[in-house]
C-alpha positions as CSV (number, residue, x, y, z in Angstrom):
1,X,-78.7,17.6,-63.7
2,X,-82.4,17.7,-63.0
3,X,-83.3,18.1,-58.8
4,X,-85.5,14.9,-59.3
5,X,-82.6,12.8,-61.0
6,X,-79.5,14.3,-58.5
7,X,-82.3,13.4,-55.5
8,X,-82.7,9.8,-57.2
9,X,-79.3,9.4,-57.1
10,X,-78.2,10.3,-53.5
11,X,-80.9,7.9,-52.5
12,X,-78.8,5.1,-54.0
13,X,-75.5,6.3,-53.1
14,X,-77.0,6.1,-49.5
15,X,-78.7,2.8,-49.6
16,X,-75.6,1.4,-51.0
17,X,-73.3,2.8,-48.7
18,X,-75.8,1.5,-45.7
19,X,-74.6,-1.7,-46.8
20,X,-71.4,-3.0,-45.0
21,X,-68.4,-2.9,-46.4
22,X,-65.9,-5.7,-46.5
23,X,-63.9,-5.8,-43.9
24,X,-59.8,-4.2,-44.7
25,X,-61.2,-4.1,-48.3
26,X,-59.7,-0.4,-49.4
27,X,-61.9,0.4,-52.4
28,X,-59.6,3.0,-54.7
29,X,-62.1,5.0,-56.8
30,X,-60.3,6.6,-59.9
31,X,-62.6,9.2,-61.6
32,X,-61.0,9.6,-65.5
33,X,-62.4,12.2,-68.3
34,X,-60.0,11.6,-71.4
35,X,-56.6,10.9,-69.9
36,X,-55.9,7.2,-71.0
37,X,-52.4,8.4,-71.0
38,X,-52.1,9.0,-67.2
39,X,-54.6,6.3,-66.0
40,X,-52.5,3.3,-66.1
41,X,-49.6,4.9,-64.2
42,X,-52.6,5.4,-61.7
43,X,-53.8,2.3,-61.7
44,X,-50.2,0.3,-61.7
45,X,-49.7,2.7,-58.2
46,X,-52.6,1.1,-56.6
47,X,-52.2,-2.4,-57.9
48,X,-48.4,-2.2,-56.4
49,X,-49.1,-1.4,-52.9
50,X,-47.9,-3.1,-50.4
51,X,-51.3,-3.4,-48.4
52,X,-52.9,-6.4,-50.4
53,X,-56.8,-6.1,-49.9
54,X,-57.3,-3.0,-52.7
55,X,-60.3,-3.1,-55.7
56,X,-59.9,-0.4,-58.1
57,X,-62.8,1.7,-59.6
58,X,-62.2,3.2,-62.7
59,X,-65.4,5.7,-63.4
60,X,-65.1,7.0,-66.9
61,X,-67.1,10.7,-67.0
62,X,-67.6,10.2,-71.0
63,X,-64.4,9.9,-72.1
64,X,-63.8,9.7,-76.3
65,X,-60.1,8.6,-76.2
66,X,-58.8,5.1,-75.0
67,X,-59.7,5.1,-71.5
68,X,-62.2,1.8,-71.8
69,X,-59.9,-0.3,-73.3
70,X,-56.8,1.0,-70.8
71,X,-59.2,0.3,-67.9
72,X,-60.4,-3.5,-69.4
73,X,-56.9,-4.3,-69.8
74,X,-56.4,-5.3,-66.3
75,X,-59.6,-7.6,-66.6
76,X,-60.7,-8.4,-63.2
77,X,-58.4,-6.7,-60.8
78,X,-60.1,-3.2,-62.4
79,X,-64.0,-2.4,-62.2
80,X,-65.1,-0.6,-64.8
81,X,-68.1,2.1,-65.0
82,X,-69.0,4.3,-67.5
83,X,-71.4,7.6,-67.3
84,X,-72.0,10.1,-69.4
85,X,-70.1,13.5,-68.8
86,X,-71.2,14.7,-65.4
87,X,-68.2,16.3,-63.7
88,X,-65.8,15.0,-61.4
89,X,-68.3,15.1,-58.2
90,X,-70.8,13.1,-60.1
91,X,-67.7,10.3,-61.3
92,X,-66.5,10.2,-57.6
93,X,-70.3,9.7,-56.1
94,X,-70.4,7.2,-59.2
95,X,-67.6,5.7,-57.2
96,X,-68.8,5.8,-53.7
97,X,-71.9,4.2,-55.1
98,X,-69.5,0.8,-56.4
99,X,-67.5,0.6,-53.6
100,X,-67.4,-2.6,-51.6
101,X,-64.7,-1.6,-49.3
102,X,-64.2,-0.7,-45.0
103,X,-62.0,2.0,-46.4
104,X,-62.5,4.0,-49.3
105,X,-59.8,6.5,-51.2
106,X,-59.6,8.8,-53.9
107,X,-56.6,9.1,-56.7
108,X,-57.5,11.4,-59.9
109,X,-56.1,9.8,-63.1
110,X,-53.1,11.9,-63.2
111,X,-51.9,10.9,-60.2
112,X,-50.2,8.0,-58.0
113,X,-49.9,6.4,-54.9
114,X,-46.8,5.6,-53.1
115,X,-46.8,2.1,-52.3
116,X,-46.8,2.3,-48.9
117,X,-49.7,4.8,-48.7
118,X,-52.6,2.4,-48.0
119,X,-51.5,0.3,-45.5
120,X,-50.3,3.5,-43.1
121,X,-53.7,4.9,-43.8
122,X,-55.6,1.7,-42.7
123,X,-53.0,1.4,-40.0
124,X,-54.5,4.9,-38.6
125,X,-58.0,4.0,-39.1
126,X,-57.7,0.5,-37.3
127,X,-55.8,2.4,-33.9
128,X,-58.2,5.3,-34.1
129,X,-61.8,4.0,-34.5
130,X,-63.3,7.8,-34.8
131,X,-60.7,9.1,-37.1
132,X,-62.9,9.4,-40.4
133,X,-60.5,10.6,-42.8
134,X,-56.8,10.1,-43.2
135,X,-54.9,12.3,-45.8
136,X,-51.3,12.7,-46.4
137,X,-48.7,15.4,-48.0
138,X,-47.7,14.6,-51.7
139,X,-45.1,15.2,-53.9
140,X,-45.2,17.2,-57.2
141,X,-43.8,15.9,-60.2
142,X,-44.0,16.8,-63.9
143,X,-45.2,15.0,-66.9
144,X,-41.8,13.3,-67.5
145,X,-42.1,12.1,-64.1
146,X,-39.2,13.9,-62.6
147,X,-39.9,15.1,-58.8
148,X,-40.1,19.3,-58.8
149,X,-41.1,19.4,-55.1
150,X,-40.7,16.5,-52.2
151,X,-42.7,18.2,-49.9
152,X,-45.9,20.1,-52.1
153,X,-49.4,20.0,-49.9
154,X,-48.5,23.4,-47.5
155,X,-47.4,25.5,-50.9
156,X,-50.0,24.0,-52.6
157,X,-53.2,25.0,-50.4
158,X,-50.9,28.3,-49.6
159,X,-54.4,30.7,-48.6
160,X,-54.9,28.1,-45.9
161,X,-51.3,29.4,-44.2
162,X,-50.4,28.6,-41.1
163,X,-53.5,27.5,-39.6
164,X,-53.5,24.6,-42.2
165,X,-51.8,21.7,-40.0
166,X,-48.9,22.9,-37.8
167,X,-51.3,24.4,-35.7
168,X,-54.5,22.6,-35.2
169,X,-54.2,19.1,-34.0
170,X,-54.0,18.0,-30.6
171,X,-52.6,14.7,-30.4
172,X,-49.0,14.0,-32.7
173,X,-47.1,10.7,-32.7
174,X,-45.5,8.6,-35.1
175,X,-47.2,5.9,-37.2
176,X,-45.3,3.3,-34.8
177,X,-46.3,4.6,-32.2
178,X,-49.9,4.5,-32.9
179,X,-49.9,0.8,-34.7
180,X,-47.1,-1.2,-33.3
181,X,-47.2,-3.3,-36.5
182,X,-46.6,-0.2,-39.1
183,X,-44.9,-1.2,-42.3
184,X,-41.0,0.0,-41.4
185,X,-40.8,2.3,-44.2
186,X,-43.2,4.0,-42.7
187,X,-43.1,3.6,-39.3
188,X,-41.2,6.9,-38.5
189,X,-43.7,9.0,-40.3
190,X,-45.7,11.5,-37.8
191,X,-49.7,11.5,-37.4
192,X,-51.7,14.1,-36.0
193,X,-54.5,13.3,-34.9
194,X,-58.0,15.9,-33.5
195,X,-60.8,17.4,-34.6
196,X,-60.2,20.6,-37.4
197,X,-64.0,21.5,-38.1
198,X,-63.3,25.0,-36.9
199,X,-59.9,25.4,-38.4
200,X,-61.4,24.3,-42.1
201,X,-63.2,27.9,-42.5
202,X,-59.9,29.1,-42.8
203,X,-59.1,27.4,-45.9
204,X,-58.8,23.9,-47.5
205,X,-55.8,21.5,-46.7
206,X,-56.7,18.4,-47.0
207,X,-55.8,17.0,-51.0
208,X,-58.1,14.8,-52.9
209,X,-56.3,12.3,-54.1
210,X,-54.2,11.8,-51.0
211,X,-57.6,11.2,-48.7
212,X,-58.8,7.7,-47.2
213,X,-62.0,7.5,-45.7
214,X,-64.1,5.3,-43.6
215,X,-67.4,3.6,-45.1
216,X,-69.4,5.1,-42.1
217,X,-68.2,8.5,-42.0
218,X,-69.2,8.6,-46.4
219,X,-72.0,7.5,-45.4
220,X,-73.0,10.4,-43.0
221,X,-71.4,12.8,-45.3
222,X,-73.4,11.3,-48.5
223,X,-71.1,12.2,-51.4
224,X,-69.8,15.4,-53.1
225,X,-72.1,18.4,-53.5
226,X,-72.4,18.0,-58.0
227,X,-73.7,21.6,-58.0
228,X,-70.0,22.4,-57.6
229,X,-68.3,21.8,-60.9
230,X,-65.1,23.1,-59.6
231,X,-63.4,23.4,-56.2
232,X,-65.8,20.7,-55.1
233,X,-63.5,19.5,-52.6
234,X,-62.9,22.0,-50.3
235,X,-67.0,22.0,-49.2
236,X,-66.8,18.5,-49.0
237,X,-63.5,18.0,-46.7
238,X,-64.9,20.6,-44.6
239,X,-68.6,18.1,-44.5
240,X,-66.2,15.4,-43.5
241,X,-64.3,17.4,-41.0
242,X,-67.7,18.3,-39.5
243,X,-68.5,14.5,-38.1
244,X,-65.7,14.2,-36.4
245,X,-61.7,13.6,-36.2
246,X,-59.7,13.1,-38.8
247,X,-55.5,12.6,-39.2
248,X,-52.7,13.7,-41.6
249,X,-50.1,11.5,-41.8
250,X,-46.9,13.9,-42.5
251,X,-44.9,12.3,-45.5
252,X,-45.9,12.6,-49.3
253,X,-48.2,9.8,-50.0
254,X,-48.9,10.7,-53.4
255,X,-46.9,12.0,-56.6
256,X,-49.2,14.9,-58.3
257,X,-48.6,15.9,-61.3
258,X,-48.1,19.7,-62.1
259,X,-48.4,21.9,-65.3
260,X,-50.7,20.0,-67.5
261,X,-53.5,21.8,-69.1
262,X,-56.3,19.8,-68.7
263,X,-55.7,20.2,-64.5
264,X,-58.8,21.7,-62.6
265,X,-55.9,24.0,-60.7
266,X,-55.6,25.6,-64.4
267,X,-55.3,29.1,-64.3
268,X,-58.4,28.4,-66.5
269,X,-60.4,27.4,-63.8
270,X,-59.1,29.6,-61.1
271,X,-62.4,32.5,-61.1
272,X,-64.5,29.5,-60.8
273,X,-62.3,28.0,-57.7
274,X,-62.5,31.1,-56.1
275,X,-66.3,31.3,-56.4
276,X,-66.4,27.8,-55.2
277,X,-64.4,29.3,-52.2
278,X,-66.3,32.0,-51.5
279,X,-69.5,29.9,-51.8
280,X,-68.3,27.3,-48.6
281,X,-67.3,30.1,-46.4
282,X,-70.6,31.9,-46.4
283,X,-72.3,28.0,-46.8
284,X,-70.7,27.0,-42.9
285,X,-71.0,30.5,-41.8
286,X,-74.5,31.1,-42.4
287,X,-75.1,26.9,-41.1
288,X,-73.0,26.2,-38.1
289,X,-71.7,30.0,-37.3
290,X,-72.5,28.3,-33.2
291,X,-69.5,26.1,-34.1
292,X,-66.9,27.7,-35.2
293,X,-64.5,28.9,-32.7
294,X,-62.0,31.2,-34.5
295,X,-61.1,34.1,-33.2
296,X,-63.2,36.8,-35.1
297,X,-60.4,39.0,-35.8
298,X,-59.2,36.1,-37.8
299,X,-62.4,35.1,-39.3
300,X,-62.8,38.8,-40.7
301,X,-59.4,38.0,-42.6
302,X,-60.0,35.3,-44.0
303,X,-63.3,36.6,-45.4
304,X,-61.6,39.7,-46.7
305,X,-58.9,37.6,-48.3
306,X,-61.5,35.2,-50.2
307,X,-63.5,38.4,-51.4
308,X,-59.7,39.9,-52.2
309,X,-59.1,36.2,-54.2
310,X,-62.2,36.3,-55.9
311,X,-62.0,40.3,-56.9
312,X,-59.2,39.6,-58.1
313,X,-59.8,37.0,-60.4
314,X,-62.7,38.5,-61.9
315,X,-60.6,41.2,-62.2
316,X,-58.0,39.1,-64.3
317,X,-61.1,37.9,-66.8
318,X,-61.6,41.3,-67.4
319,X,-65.0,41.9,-65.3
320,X,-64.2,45.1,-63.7
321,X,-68.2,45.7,-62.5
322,X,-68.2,41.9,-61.2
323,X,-64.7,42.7,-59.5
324,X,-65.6,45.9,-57.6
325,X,-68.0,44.2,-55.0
326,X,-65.5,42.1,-53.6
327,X,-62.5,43.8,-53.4
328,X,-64.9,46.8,-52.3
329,X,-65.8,44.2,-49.2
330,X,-62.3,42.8,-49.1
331,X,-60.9,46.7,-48.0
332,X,-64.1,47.4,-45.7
333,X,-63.4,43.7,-44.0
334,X,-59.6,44.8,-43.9
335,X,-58.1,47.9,-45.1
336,X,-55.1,47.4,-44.3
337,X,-54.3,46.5,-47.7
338,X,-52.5,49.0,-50.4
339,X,-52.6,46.3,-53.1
340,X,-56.4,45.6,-52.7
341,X,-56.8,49.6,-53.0
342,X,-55.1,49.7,-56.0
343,X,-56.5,46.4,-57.3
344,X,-59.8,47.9,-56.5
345,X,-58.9,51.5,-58.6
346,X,-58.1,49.2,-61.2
347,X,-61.8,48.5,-61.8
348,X,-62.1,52.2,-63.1
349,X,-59.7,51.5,-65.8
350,X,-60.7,50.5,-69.6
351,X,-60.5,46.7,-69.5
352,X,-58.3,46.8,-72.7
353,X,-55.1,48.6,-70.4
354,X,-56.2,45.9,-67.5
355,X,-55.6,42.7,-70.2
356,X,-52.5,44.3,-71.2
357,X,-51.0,44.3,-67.4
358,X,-52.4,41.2,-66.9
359,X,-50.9,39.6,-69.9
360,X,-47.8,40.6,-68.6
361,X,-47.9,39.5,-64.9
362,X,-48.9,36.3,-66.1
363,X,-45.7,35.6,-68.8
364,X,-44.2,36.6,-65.1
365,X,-46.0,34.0,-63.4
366,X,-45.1,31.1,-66.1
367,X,-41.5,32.0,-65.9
368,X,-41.6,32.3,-62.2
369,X,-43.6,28.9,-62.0
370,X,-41.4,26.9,-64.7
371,X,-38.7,27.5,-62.5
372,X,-40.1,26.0,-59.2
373,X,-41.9,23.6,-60.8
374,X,-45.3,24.7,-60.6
375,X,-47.6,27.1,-59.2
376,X,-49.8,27.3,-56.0
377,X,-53.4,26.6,-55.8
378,X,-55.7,27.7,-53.3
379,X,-58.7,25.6,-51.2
């Protein structure tokens, strides 16, 4: 996308967004690229909640299977808009841009809400006026549907570790005890509550389709960053985090599917997640260094680690020169770390032996994952 045309369009996305939003209208945008067979489940998990007020916005990036007609089906309880092929950040600022609602969430087409997910989100947001986001755990389920993992979000964003949610929120109390009139099935649930801006350089935790946001704080954010093709969403959580609070309700809101190919968290896709990663950490160092306050024996770990992740993966591709920089960095950062040393000797060795072991670790990897259920994704 041209400067002048991606300029042209966050102009609109803001002027629309400017405009106020219905009130308790939750608009659910569903961004869709050739998965008719997952996007009525998603749509049926909206239309079922128990919270009333919903639209849905189905934005088809292009598709060339059935996803029109699956979307027109519902006639007007679904809105419809097409684009050409622009990635998922384009789709979702598509979205943002035909929202009408006070709240607005996110749900990928191969995923589904719980039915009591919206109406404990708006619940937060209408106790908590400055809370901008709300986000939830999520389970992980297969393609036939069956649950693998009840509790997914902390193995799934594993790099963020500890410092992911245990640790950095202030205020905790149960979704009762915040809004007197919570739904019962929900009312026991716990909420934490604070501000997380620091604790985001540490890693993503916050999943996509498990967020709700208010209309104002989108419209201070502005959208998704479209130069990121892949692991757009940890940049733009941590753009969210930086306005202000935000609040995790703890129970799986969401039931995310694991294992299918066309899934961003691919192994496919995994050098280009890790660039993405690397690419935000230096982005908010090199911004609002003034504002972070992690310790910076902590920082230089987690900057090692990315460099480590990234190596790593370039590594895996079979980019030895690409590699050596970043694990190089990773070791100087941290050298505490046999496995980087080796990983990093590995860059001296013909790329045909490196595709062998490789080849091998990751038959391990498919076992190993097939038998949990899936495998872990980082930020």
């Amino acid at each position: 996308m041209s400067e002048s045309v991606a300029t042209r369009k966050a102009v609109e996305r803001a002027e629309a967004l400017a405009a106020p939003g219905e009130p308790g209208l939750v608009s659910v945008v569903i961004p869709t690229y050739n998965r008719a067979r997952t996007l009525r489940g998603a749509i049926e998990s909206v239309l079922s909640q128990t919270y009333a007020s919903v639209e849905v916005i189905v934005v088809d990036d292009g598709s060339s299977d059935d996803t029109r007609a699956v979307a027109m089906s519902y006639g007007p309880r679904v809105r419809y808009v097409w684009q050409q092929n622009g990635g998922v950040s384009a789709a979702r600022n598509t979205g943002f841009s035909a929202a009408r609602g006070e709240f607005i969430a996110l749900l990928d087409s191969d995923d589904e809400f719980l039915p009591w997910k919206v109406a404990a989100q708006v619940a937060v947001m209408r106790a908590d006026p400055e809370v901008g986001l709300v986000w939830t755990d999520m389970s992980a389920s297969d393609e036939h549907g069956v649950v693998r993992r009840e509790r997914y979000l902390r193995d799934f964003y594993a790099l963020a570790g500890p410092y992911a949610i245990d640790d950095i929120f202030a205020a905790r109390s149960t979704l009762a005890e915040l809004s007197p009139d919570a739904r019962a099935e929900a009312a026991a649930y716990m909420v934490s509550r604070g501000d997380i801006f620091s604790r985001m350089i540490l890693g993503n935790c916050i999943h996509t389709s498990t967020v709700m946001l208010r209309r104002e704080r989108l419209r201070l954010v502005g959208g998704y960053d479209e130069s990121y093709r892949v692991g757009e969403c940890y940049e733009f959580h941590f753009r969210i985090a930086a306005y202000g609070p935000v609040a995790f309700i703890d129970a799986p809101g969401i039931r995310y599917r694991i294992g299918a190919a066309d899934q961003l968290t691919d192994t496919t896709f995994s050098v280009q997640i890790a660039r993405s990663n690397v690419r935000t950490v230096y982005r908010w160092l090199e911004g609002e260094r003034g504002r972070i306050t992690i310790a910076p024996s902590l920082l230089r770990r987690r900057l090692a680690d990315s460099h480590a992740w990234l190596g790593e993966e370039e590594l895996r591709r079979g980019q030895p020169l690409v590699a050596l920089p970043h694990l190089w960095r990773s070791l100087r950062l941290h050298p505490a770390e046999p496995r980087r040393l080796a990983l990093l000797l590995c860059c001296f060795v013909p790329p045909a032996a490196i595709r062998g072991v490789v080849a091998l670790k990751a038959r391990r990897r498919a076992a190993a994952s097939a038998a949990i259920g899936g495998s872990r994704a980082s930020a």
